[in-house]
N, C-alpha and C positions, 0 to 999 in steps of 0.2 A: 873800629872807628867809633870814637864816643860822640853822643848827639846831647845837643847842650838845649835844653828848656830854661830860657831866660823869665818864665812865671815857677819856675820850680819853687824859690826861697816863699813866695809868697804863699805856696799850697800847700807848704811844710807847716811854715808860722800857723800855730794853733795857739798861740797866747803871746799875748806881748811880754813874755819874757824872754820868746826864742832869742836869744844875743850871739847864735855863732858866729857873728863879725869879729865878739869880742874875743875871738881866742887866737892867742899870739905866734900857737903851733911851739911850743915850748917843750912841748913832751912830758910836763909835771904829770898828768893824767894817764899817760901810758905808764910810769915809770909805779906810780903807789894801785895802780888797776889787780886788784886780788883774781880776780877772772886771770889778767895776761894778755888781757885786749890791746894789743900793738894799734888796732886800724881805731879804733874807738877812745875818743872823739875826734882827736885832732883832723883825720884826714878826711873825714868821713863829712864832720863840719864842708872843711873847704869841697867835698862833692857838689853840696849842700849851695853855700853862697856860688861858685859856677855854673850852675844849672846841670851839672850832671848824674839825672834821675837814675839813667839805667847801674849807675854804678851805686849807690842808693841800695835800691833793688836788690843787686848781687849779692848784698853784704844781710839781707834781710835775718842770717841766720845767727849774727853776730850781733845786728840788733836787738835782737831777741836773749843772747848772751849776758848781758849786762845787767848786773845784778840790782843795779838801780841804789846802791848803798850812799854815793854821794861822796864818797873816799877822794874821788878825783876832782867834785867840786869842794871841796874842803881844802883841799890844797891848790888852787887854781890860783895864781896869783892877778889874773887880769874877770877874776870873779864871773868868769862864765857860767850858764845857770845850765851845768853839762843834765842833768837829770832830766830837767826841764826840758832838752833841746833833744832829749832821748823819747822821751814820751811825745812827743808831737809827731818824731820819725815815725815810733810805732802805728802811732795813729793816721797816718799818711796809710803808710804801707795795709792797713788792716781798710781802710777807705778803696786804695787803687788796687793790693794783691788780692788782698783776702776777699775782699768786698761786704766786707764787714757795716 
């Protein structure tokens, strides 16, 4: 059963550039992803804006995968700021996992 944290997006947002609303789920970013990251950004986003932390979490290692190249915002057609919205994840997770 997933448990939804309705302050999640707010604890992610580490810069007002986090824009995962803006992304349309288009698949552009999985399709040009040199890693092969299927779950990154798109769904991972929408964890993200529903408040579902623990699935977040699960993905911590995948987060971590991401080469951070920016491949998949260069082609984003709805100009998501995917890198941007990757580093904040990290820093969430390095805040609540790691305790960084």
């Amino acid at each position: 059963m997933a448990r939804v944290n309705p302050s999640f997006l707010d604890e992610v947002s580490c810069s007002s550039d986090f824009n995962a609303f803006a992304c349309m789920n288009c698949g552009v970013c999985t399709a040009v992803c040199p890693m092969g990251l299927d779950l990154l950004p798109r769904r991972l986003f929408r964890y993200v804006l529903i408040g579902l932390e623990d699935k977040v979490i699960e993905n911590t290692e995948t987060i971590y995968t991401c080469l951070l190249c920016k491949m998949c915002e260069e082609n984003c057609p709805a100009e998501v700021k995917i890198a941007e919205n990757v580093k904040c994840l990290r820093s969430y997770i390095n805040r609540k996992v790691f305790k960084l």
